[in-house]
N, C-alpha and C positions, 0 to 999 in steps of 0.2 A: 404429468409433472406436478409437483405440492409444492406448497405456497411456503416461500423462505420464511425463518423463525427468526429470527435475524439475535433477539434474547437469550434465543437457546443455542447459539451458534456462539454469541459472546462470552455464556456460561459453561461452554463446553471448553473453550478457548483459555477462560480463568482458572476450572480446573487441571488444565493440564500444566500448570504454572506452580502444584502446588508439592511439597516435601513428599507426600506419598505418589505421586505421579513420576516426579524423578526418580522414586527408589522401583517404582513399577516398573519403569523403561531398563533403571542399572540389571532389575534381575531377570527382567525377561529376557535380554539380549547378552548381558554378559555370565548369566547361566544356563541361556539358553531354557529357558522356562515359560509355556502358555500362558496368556494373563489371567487365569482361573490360580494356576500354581503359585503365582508370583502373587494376586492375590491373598492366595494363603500365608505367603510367609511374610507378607507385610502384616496379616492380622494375627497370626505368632509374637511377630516382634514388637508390635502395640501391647500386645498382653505379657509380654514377659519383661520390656526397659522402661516401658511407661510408667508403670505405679512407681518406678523407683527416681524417674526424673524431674528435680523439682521444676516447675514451670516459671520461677523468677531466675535460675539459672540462665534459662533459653534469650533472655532480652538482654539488645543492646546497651551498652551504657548510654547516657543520656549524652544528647549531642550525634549520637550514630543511629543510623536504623539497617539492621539486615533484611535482606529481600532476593527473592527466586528470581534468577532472570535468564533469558535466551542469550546462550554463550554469544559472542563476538565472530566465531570461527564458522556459527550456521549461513547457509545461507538465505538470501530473501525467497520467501515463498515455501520453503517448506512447513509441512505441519507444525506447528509447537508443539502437539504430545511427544512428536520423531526427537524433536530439536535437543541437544544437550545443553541442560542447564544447569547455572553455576550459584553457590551463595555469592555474592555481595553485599560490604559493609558499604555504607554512603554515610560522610558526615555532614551534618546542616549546619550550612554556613548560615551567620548572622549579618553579614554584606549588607544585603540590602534595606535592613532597619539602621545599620550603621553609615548609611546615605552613601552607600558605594554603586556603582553603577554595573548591571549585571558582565559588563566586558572585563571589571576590575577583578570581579569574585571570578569568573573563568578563570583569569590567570592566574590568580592566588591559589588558586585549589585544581589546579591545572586538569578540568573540565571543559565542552565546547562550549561555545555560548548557547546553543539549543539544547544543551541538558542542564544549561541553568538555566534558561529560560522556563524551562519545563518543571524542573524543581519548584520554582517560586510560582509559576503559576499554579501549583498542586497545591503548596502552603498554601495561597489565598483561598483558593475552594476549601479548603480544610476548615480555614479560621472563618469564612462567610457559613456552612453549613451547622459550626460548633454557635455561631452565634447566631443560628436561626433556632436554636435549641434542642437540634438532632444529637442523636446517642452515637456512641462510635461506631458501632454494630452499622447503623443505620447510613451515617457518611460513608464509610468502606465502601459498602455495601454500593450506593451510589457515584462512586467516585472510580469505581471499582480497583482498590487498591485496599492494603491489607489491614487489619484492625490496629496492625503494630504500626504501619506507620505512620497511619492516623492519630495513634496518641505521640506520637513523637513529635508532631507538628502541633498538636494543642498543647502540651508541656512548653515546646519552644516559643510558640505565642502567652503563653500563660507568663513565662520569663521577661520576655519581652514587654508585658504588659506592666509589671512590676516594676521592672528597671525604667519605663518610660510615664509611669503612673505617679 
């Protein structure tokens, strides 16, 4: 029996959360294709749409952030690489700088209280790591959550700081 990695269990777990992971699963299984196959035709379709797509296209408007996520319909305990997952738009709410109480932003933005909760306590790790003078790369990286929606949160605090400054 070898000794659990527990890091590389987590990173194997983050990959499987990501744009080419999903499109690996769409072609393996919905064409029935090897992951060697499927493989290949993701690294086709990086060399033949990518040079053409601009990369400020792909981001949210400000105020939203898009993000990979384990559909709703899986269920608990199966693998996340199995799992089908979906885009989601999420928009940050400014509730709780505007001294609302996170059961007020739940129902305004008709979210449960545990994924605001979880929202805001994300934002704080975000704005404590940006203000410990980590790079974005570097909070993601730690936080493990995506480069995109780490600047989404330091733009939103950065506003925030402004309008409160």
């Amino acid at each position: 029996m070898g000794v659990r990695n527990q890091q590389r269990e987590i990173l194997r777990r983050l990959d499987s959360k990501t744009l080419d992971a999903k499109f690996l699963v769409e072609v393996e299984h919905g064409l029935n294709c090897s992951p060697f196959e499927a493989e290949a035709v993701l690294e086709v379709v990086k060399e033949v749409y990518f040079p053409f797509i601009d990369e400020h296209c792909a981001k949210a408007p400000p105020g939203k952030v898009t993000l990979v996520a384990v559909s709703v319909d899986e269920p608990a305990g199966k693998p996340i690489a199995e799992c089908e997952k979906q885009s989601v738009c999420l928009t940050v709410h400014r509730g709780a700088e505007e001294g609302k109480s996170p059961e007020v932003i739940a129902r305004e933005t008709y979210h449960s209280l545990e994924a605001v909760d979880r929202y805001l306590g994300q934002f704080d790790r975000v704005r404590h790591c940006y203000r410990q003078g980590l790079s974005v790369s570097e909070t993601a990286q730690i936080l493990n959550c995506s480069p995109r929606l780490v600047e989404a949160y330091r733009q939103l605090d950065q506003e925030l700081e402004g309008k409160n400054g």
